[in-house]
C-alpha positions in Angstrom: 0.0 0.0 0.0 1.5 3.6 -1.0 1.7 5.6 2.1 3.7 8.8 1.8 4.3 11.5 4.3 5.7 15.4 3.8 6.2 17.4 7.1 5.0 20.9 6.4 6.5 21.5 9.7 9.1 19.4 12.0 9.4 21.9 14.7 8.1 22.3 18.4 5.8 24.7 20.0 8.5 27.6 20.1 10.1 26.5 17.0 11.2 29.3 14.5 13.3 27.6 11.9 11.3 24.4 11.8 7.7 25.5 11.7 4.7 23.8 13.7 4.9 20.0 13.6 2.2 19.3 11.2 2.3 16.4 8.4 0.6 15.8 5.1 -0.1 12.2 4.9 -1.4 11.0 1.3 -2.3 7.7 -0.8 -2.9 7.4 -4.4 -6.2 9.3 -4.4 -6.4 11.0 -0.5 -4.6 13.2 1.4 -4.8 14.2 5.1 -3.4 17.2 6.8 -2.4 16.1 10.6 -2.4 19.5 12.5 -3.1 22.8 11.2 -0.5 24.8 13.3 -0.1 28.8 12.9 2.6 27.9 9.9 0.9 25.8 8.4 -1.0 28.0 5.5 2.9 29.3 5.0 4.2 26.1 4.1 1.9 25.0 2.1 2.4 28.2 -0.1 6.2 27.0 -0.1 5.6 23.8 -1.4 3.1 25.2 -4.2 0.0 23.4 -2.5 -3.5 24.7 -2.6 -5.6 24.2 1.1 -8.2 22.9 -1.8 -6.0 20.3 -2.7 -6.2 18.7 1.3 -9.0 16.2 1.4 -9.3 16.1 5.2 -7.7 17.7 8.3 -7.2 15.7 11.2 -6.4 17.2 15.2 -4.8 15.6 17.5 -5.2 18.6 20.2 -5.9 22.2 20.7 -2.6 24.4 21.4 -1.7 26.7 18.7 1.4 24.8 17.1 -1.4 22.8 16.1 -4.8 24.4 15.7 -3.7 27.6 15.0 -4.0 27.5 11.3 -7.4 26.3 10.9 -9.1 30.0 10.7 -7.1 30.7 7.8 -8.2 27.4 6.1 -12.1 28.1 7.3 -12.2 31.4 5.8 -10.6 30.5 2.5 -13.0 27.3 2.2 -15.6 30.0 2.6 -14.7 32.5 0.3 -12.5 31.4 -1.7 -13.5 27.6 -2.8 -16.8 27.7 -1.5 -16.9 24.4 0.8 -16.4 23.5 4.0 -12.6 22.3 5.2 -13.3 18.7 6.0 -12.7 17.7 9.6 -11.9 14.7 11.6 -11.7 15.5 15.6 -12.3 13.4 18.8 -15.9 14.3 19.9 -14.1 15.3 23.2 -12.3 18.4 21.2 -15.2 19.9 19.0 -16.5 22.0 22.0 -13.2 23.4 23.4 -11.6 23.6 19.9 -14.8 25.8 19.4 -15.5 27.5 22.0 -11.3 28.6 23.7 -9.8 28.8 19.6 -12.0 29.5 16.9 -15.0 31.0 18.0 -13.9 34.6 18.5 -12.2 34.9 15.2 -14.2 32.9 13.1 -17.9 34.1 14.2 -19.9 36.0 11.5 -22.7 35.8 9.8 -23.7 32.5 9.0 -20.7 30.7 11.1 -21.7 30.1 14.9 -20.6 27.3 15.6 -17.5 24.7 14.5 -19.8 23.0 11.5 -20.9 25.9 10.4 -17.3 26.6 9.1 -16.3 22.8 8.7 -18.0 19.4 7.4 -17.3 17.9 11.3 -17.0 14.2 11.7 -16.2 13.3 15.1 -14.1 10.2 15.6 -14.3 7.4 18.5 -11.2 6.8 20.5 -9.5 3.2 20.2 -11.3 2.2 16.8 -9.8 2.0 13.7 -11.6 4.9 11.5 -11.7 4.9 7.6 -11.0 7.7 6.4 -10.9 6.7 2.7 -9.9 3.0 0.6 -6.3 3.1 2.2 -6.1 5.0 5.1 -7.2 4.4 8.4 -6.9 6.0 11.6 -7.4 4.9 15.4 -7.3 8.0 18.3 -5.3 6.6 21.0 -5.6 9.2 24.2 -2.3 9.7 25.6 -1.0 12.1 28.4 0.1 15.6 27.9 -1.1 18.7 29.6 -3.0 17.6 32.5 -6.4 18.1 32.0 -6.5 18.4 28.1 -7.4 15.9 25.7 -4.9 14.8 23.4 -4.6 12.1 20.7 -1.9 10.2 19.0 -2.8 7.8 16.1 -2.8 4.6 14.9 -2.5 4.3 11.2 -3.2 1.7 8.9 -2.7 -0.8 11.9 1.0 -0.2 11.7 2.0 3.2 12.1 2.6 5.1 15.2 2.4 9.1 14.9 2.6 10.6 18.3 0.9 14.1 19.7 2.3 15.8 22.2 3.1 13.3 24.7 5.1 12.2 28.2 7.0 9.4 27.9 4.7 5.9 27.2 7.4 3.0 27.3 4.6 0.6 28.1 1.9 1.7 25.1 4.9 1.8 22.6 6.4 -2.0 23.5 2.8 -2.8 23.3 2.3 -1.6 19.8 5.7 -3.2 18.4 5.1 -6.7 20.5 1.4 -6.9 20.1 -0.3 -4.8 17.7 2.2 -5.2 14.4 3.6 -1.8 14.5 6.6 -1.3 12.0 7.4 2.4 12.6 6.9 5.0 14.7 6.7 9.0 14.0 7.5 10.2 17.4 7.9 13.8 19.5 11.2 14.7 21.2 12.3 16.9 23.4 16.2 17.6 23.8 16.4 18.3 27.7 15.0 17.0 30.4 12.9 16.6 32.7 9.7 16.3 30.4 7.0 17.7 32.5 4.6 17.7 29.0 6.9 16.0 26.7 9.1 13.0 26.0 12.3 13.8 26.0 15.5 12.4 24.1 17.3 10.4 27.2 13.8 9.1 27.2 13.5 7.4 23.7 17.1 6.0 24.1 16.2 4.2 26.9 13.7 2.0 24.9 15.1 -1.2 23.3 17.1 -0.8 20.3 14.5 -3.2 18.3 12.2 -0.2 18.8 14.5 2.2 18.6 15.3 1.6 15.0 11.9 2.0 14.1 11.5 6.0 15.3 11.7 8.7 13.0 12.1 12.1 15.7 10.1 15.1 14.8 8.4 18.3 17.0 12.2 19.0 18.2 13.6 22.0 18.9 15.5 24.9 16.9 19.3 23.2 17.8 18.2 20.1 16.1 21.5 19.8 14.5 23.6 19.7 17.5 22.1 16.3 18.5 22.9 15.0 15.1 24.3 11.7 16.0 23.4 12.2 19.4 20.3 9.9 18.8 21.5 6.2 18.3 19.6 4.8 16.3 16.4 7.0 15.4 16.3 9.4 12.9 15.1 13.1 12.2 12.1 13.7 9.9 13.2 16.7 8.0 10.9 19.6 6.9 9.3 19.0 3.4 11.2 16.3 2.7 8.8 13.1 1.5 9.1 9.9 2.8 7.5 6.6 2.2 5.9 4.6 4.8 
């Protein structure tokens, strides 16, 4: 199955040079934006690709660095290709991703609420969703700011794609050892301790089997200082496409 994936942004929350982690994830015929982050209209323009040309936006949880693109994307479905962005959202995030993000920029006439700027289809957690022919998607609910929902995915029953997350030893060996998963796209964070994060002495304390199979992304501006400074595991790179 042809699975590709471009990073329009590798970068953490404060990131300047790497953007706001957010991924396009494609088949033949669909394509998904994970995230919407404040940078991501921006690099889409750099790579010469149209919001229109997305198929589906999926979030994994409300802060900026990854919701903070969607008014642009609203608006422009609006007025510019007249539809409605698609959405895909745990029911758990429609009301606060309304109501604490989009609602006091995005409220006009005839948008008052999240569906009346977006085609809304709210996902269940720990269920693998079709999204289209080839790509599927479980929500898997995993810690980050205490208090706030957030969701890291499951896809095509062999993929791991983390959100924001603490550190998960347990839920990653479990995925490797019992669920068939082959790689994992996974956030790091350079020092420690990782109050909200998961930090690099973290990830290198897993087992090298697993090890080999991360790809590091939402890191910090000094990325390239830790080049080779990550055994095994890799660094997605912005824009770059890879195939899963």
């Amino acid at each position: 199955m042809s699975l590709s994936l471009q990073m329009l942004g590798t970068g953490g929350a404060f990131a300047k040079q790497y953007f706001n982690n957010n991924a396009l994830l494609s088949t033949e015929d669909f394509t998904l934006l994970i995230d919407c982050g404040i940078t991501a209209p921006l690099s889409l323009h750099q790579i010469d690709k149209s919001p229109d040309e997305i198929d589906a936006i999926l979030i994994t949880h409300i802060h900026g660095d990854h919701v903070g693109g969607l008014e642009e994307i609203a608006f422009r479905g609006k007025f510019q290709y007249g539809r409605k962005p698609v959405l895909y959202i745990s029911k758990k995030l429609v009301q606060p991703l309304w109501e604490n993000t989009l609602k006091g920029g995005l409220t006009q006439e005839g948008i008052s609420s999240l569906e009346d700027a977006f085609e809304v289809h709210t996902l269940e957690e720990g269920i693998s969703n079709s999204l289209s022919p080839k790509l599927s998607v479980e929500l898997i609910q995993t810690p980050h700011i205490p208090g706030k929902d957030s969701y890291s995915l499951y896809i095509n029953h062999e993929i791991f794609y983390s959100a924001d997350m603490t550190f998960q030893p347990e839920l990653l060996m479990k995925l490797v050892r019992e669920r068939d998963c082959r790689r994992m796209l996974h956030e790091v964070q350079f020092i420690s301790p990782g109050a909200v994060h998961t930090t690099l002495d973290e990830l290198l304390s897993l087992p090298e089997e697993i090890q080999q199979m991360i790809y590091l992304m939402h890191y910090a501006d000094d990325m390239e200082s830790f080049i080779g400074r990550t055994g095994p595991m890799q660094f997605l790179r912005q824009h770059e496409i890879y195939s899963l």
